[in-house]
DOSE-143834 format. One record per residue (C-alpha): x, y, z; residue in three letters; chain. Coordinates in steps of 0.5 Angstrom, whole numbers, plus 2048, in hexadecimal, padded with zeros to 3 digits. Layout:
! residues N
+-----+-----+-----+-----+----+
!   u !   v !   w !  aa ! ch !
+-----+-----+-----+-----+----+
!   X !   Y !   Z ! ala !  A !
...
+-----+-----+-----+-----+----+
END
This chain:
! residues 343
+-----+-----+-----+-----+----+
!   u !   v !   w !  aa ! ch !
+-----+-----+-----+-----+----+
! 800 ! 800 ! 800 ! unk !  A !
! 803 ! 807 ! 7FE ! unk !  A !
! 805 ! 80C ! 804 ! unk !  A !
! 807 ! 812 ! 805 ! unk !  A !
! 80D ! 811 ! 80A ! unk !  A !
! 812 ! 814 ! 80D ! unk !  A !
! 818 ! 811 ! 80C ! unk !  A !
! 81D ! 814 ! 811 ! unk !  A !
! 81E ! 819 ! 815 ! unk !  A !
! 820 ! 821 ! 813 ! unk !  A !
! 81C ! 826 ! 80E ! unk !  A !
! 819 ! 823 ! 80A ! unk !  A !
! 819 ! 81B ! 809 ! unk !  A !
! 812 ! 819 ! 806 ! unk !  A !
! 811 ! 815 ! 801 ! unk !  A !
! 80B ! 811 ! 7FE ! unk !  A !
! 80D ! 809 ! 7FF ! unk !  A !
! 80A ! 803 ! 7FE ! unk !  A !
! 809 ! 801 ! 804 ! unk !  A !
! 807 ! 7F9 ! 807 ! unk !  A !
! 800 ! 7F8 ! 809 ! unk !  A !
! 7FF ! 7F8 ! 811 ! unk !  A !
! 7FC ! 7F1 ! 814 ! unk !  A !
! 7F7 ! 7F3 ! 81A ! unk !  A !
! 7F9 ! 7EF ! 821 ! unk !  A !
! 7F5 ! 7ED ! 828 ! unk !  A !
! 7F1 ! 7F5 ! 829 ! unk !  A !
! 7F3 ! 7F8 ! 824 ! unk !  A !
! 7EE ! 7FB ! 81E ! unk !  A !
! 7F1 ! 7FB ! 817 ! unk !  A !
! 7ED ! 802 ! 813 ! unk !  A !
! 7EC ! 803 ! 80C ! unk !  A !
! 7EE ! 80A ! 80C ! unk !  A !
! 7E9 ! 80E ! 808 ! unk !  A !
! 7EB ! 815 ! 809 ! unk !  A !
! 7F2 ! 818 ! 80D ! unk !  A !
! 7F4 ! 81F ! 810 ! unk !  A !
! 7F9 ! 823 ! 80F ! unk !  A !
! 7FC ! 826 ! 814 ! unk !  A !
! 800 ! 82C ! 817 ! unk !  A !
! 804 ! 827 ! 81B ! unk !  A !
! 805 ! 823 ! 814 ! unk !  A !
! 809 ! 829 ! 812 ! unk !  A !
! 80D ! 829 ! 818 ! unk !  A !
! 80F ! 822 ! 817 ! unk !  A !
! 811 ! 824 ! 810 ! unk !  A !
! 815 ! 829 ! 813 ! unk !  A !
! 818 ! 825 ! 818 ! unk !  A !
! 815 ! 82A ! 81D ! unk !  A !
! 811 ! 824 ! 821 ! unk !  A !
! 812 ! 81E ! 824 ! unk !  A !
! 812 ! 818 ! 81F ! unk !  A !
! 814 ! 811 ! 81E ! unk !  A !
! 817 ! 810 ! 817 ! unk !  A !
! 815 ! 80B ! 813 ! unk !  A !
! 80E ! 80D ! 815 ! unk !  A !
! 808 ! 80E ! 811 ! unk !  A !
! 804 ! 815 ! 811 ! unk !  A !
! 7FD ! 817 ! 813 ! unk !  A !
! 7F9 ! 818 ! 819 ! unk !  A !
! 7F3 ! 81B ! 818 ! unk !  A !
! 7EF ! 815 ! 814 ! unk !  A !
! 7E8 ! 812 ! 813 ! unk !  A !
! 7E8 ! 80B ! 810 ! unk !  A !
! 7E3 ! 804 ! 811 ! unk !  A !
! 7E5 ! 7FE ! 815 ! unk !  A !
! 7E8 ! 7F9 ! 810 ! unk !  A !
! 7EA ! 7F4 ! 815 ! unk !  A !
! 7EA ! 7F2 ! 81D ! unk !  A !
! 7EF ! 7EF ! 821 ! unk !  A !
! 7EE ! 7EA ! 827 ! unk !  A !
! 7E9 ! 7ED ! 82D ! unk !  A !
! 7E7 ! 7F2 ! 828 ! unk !  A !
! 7DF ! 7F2 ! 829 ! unk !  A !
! 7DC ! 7F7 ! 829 ! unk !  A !
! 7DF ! 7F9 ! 822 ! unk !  A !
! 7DC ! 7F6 ! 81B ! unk !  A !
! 7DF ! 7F7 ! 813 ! unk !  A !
! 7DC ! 7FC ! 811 ! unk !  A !
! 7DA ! 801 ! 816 ! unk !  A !
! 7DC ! 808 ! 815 ! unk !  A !
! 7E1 ! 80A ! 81A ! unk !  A !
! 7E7 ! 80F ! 81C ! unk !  A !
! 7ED ! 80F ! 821 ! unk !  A !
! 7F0 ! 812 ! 827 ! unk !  A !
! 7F8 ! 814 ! 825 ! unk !  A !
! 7FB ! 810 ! 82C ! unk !  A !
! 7FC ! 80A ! 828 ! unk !  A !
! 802 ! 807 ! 82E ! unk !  A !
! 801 ! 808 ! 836 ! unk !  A !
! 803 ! 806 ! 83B ! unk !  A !
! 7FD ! 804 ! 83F ! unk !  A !
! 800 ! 806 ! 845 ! unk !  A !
! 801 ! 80C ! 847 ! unk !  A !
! 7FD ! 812 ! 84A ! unk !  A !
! 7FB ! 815 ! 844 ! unk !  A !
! 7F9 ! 80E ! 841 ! unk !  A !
! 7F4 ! 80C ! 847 ! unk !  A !
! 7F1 ! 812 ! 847 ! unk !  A !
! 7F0 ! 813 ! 840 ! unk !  A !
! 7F5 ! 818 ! 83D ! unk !  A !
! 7F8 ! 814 ! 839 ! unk !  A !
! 7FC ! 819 ! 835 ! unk !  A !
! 801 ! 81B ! 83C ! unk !  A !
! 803 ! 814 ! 83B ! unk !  A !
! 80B ! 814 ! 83B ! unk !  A !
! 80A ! 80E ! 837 ! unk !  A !
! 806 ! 810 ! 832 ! unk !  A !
! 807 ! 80F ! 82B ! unk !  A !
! 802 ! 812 ! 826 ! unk !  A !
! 7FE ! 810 ! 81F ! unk !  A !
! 803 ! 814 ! 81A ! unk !  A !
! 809 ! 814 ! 81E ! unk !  A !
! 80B ! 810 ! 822 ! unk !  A !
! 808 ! 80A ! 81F ! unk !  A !
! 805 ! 80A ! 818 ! unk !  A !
! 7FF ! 80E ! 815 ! unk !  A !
! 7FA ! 80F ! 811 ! unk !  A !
! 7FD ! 811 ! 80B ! unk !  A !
! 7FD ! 80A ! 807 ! unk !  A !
! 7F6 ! 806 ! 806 ! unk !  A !
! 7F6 ! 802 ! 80C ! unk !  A !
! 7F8 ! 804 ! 814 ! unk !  A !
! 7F8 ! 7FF ! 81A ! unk !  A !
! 7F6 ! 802 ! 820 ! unk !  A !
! 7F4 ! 7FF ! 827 ! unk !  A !
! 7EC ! 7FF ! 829 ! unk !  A !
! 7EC ! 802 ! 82F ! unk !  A !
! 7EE ! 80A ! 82A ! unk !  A !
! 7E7 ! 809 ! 826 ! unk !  A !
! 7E2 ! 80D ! 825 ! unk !  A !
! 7DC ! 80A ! 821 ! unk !  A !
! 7D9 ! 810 ! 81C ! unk !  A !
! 7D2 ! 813 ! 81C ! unk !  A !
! 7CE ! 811 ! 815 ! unk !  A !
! 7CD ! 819 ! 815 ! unk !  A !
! 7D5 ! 81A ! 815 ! unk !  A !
! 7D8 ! 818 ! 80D ! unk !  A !
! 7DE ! 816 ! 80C ! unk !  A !
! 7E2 ! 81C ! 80B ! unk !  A !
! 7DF ! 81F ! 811 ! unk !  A !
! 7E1 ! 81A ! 816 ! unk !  A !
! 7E8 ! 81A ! 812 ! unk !  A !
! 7E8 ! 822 ! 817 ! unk !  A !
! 7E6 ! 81E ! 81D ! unk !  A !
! 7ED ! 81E ! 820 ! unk !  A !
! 7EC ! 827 ! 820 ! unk !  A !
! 7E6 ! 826 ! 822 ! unk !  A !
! 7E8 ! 823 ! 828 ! unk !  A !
! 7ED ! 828 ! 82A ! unk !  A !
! 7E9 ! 82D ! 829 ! unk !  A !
! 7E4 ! 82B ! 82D ! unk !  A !
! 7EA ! 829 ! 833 ! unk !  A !
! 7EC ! 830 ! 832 ! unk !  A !
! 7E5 ! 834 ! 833 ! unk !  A !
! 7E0 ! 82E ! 837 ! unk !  A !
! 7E5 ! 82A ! 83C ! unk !  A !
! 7EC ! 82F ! 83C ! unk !  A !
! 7E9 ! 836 ! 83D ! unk !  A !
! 7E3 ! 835 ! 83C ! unk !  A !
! 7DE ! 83B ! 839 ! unk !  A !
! 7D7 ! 83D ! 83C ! unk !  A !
! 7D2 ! 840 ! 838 ! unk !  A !
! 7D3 ! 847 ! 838 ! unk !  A !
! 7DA ! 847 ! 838 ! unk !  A !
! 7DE ! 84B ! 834 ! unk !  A !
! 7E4 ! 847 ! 831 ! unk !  A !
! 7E9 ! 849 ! 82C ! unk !  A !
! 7EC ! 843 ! 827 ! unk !  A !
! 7F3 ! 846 ! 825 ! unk !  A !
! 7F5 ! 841 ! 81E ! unk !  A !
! 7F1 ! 840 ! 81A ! unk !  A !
! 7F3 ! 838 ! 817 ! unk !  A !
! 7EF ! 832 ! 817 ! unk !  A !
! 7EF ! 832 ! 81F ! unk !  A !
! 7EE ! 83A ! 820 ! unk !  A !
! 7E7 ! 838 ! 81C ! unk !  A !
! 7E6 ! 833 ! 820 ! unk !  A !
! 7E6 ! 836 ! 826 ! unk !  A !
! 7E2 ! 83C ! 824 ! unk !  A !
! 7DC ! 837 ! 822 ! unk !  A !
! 7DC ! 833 ! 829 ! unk !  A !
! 7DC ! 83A ! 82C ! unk !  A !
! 7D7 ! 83D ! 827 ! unk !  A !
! 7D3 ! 836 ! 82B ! unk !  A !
! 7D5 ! 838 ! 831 ! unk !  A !
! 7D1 ! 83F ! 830 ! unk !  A !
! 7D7 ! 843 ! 830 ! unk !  A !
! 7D8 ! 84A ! 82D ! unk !  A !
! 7DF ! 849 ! 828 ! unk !  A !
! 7E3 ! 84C ! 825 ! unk !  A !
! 7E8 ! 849 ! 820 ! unk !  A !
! 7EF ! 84C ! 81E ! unk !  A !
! 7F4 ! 84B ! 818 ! unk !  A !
! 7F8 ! 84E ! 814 ! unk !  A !
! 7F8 ! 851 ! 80D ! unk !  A !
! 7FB ! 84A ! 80A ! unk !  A !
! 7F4 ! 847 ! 80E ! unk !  A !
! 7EE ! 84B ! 80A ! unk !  A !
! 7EA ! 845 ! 807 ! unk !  A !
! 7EB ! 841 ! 80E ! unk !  A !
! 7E9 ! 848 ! 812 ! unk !  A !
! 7E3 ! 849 ! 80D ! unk !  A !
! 7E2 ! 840 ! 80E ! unk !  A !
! 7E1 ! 842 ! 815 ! unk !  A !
! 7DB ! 847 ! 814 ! unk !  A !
! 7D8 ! 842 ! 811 ! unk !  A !
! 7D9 ! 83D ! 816 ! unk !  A !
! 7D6 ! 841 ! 81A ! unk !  A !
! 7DC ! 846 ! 81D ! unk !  A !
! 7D9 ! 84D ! 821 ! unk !  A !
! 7DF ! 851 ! 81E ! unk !  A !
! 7E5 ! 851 ! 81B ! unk !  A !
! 7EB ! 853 ! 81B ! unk !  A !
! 7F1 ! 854 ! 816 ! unk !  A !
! 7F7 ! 856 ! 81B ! unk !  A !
! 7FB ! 85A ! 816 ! unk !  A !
! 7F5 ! 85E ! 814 ! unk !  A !
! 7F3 ! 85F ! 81C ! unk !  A !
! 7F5 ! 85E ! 823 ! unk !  A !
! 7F3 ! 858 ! 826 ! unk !  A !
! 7F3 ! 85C ! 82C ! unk !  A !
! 7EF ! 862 ! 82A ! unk !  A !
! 7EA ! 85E ! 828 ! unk !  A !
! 7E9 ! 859 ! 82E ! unk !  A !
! 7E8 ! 85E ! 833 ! unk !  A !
! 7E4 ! 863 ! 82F ! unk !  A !
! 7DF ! 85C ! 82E ! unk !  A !
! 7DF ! 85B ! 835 ! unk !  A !
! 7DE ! 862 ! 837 ! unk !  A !
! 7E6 ! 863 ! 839 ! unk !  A !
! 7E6 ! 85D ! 83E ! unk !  A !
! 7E9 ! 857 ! 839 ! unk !  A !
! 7E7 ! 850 ! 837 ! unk !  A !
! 7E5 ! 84C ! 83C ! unk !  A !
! 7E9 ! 845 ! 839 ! unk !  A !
! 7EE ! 846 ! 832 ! unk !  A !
! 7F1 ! 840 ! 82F ! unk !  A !
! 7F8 ! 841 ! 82C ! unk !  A !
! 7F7 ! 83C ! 825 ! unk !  A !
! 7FC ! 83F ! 821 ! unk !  A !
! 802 ! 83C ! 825 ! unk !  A !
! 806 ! 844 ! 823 ! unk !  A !
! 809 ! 848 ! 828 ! unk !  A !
! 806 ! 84F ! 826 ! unk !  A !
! 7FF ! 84A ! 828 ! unk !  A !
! 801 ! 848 ! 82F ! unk !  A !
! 802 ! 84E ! 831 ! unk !  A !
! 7FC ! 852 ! 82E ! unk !  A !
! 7F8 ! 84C ! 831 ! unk !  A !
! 7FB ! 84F ! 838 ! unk !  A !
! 7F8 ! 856 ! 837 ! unk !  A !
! 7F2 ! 854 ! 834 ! unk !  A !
! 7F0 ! 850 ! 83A ! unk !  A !
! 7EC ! 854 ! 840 ! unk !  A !
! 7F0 ! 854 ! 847 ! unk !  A !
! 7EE ! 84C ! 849 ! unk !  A !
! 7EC ! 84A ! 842 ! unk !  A !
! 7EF ! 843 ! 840 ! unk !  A !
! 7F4 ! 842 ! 839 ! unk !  A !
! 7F4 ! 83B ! 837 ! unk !  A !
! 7FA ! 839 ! 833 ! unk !  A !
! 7F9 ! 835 ! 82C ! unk !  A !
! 7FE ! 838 ! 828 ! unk !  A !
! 805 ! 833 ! 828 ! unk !  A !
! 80B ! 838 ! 827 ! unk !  A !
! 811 ! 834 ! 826 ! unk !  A !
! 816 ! 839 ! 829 ! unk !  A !
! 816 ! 83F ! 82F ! unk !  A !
! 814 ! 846 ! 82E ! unk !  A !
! 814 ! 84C ! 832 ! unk !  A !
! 80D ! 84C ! 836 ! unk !  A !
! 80A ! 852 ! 83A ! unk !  A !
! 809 ! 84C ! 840 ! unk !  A !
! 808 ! 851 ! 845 ! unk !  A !
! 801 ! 852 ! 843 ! unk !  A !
! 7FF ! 84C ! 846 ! unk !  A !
! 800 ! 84E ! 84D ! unk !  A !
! 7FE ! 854 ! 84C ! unk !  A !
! 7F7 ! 853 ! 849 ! unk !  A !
! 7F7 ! 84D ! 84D ! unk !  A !
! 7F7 ! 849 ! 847 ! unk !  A !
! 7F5 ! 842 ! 846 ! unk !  A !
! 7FA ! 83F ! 840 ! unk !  A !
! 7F8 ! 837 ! 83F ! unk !  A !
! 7FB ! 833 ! 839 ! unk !  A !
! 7F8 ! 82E ! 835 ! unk !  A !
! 7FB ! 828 ! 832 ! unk !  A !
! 7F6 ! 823 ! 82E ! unk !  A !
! 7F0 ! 820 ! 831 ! unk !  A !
! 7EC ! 81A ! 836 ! unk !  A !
! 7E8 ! 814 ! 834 ! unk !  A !
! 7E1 ! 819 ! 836 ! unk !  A !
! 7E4 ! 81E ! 832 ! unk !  A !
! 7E3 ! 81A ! 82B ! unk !  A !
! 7DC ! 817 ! 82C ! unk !  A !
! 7DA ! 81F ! 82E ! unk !  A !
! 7DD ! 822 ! 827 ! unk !  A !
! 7DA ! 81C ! 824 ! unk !  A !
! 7D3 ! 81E ! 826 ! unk !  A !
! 7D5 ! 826 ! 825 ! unk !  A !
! 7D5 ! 824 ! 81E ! unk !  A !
! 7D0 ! 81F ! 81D ! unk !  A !
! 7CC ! 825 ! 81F ! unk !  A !
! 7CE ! 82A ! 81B ! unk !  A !
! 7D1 ! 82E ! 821 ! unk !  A !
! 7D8 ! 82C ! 81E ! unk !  A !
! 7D9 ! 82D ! 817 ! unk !  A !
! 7DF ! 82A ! 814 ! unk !  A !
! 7DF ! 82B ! 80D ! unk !  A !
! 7DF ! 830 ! 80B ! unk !  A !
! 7E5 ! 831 ! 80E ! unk !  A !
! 7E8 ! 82D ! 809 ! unk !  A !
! 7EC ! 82F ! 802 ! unk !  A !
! 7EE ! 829 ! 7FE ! unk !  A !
! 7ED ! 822 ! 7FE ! unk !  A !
! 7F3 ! 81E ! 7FB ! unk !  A !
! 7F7 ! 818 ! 7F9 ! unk !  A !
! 7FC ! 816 ! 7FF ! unk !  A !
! 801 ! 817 ! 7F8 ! unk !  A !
! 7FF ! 81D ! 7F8 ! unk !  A !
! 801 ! 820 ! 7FF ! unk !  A !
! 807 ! 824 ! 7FE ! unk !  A !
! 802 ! 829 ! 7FA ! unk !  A !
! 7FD ! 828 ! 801 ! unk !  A !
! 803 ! 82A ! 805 ! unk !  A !
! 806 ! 830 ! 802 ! unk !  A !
! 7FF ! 833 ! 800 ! unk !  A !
! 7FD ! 832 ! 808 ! unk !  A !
! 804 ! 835 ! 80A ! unk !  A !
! 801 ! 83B ! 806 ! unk !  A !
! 7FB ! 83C ! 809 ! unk !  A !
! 7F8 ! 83B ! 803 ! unk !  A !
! 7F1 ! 837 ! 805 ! unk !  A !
! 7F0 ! 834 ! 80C ! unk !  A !
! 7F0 ! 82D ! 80C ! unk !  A !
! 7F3 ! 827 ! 807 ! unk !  A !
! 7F1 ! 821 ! 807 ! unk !  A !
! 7F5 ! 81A ! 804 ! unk !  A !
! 7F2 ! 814 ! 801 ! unk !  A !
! 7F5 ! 80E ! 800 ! unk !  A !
! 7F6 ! 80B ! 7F9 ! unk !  A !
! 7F7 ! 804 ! 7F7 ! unk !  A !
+-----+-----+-----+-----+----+
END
């Protein structure tokens, strides 16, 4: 089967290779990818820029059909519409585990990175990460699960948004979209921010739902936050943009005790105006994928039209032809790519 690999470490080093055929074992779930995601964090990789493990297919973010079960696997029958958590190896044993957080743990190895993913035709992994899909979900949609489920962890489980909340999304990628619905969901005001390279994705925001927009080279975030909120600030700001210039207008943003949750993956330090925390007494909380709730909660979001997924996506392409899904999405052209597999 052709796969889209990378091959080694360093810059680079992706190929489309023919690839064996994966055989299921005891718990396992062999799945017939339907439709997979590109990703911010596959660029990083092709950077070298995010840990991986070479020679290791790509793709976490997918949507498939059961092909085949292992031994013990009962509850799962070829054919059933399915997707996949991304901690593919645990441990089991240590704190985050038993309690659910299966994201902390040290031993974790996940789909696309730290075992093979779902950029080829078949991925194995085990039962107990799977998610059936909802009839009223389609394929493509549920490929965005994944997303979906990181925004519903950043805006219902780690800071949670309330009805009449003023939030302020910074960063308007696939994620930064997505948290906006969620909030929307919640009954808050929002208010999206970008840039002038980010037009058609803040004009994508208004449509899906966004009570103003903000391009941040043509206006001050700031400004317009405080004159939004009669001069005392946004009582929630997400940073999705993984950009210094955000981080900090997030800060400002914010009303004295409000609460910043922090989405964007920067890859480097920068110089931050940290000592507003103290002194508006800000909360500041990162947020690092999902938990098992996480995924039945966005699937019913989007099974009820609460999340919409696709009109998030841009292109739907061969895996032969990822180079052209990656470079357009580093480019900001387009929200979301996904791959199919070929024969």
């Amino acid at each position: 089967m052709k796969a889209v690999v990378k091959t080694k470490k360093g810059i680079g080093n992706i190929e489309v290779l023919d690839m064996p055929e994966p055989r299921v074992g005891p718990g396992q779930v062999k799945i017939a990818v339907r439709a997979a995601g590109i990703c911010g964090t596959d660029l990083h990789i092709y950077y070298d820029e995010f840990p991986n493990r070479p020679p290791v297919i790509l793709g976490h973010e997918f949507s498939g059909v059961v092909a085949e079960v292992g031994e013990g696997v009962e509850w799962l029958s070829p054919g059933d519409r399915i997707v996949a958590q991304t901690s593919a190896v645990t441990c089991g044993r240590c704190r985050y585990c038993l309690t659910g957080s299966i994201a902390m743990c040290r031993e974790r190895r996940g789909i696309g990175f730290g075992v093979n993913g779902a950029f080829t035709k078949y991925i194995i992994v085990p039962h107990q990460i799977v998610h059936k899909v909802p009839e009223a979900v389609d394929d493509l949609s549920a490929a965005m699960t994944e997303p979906a489920s990181v925004a519903v962890h950043s805006a219902i489980e780690r800071v949670p948004v309330a009805a009449g909340d003023r939030v302020l999304v910074s960063g308007v990628g696939t994620i930064g979209l997505l948290i906006l619905q969620v909030a929307k969901a919640q009954g808050a005001t929002v208010l999206v921010a970008g840039t002038s390279l980010d037009r058609a994705r803040l004009e994508l925001a208004k449509s899906l739902g966004a009570d103003h927009i903000i391009n941040v080279q043509e206006q001050d975030v700031v400004n317009v936050a405080m004159d939004l909120t009669d001069g005392e600030g946004v009582d929630i700001a997400f940073e999705c943009a993984g950009a210094a210039q955000s981080y900090n207008a997030c800060l400002k943003a914010l009303r004295r005790q409000g609460t910043l949750g922090m989405v964007g993956l920067y890859g480097k330090t920068f110089e931050a105006e940290n000592e507003l925390i103290p002194m508006k007494e800000l909360q500041v909380i990162g947020i690092y994928g999902h938990i098992w709730v996480t995924w039945r909660r966005a699937l019913t979001l989007m099974a009820k039209g609460m999340i919409k997924t696709r009109p998030l996506i841009s292109a739907v392409l061969p895996i032969t032809r990822w180079e052209e899904g990656f470079r357009q999405l580093e480019a900001k052209e387009g929200v979301k790519y996904l791959l199919q597999p070929v024969d």
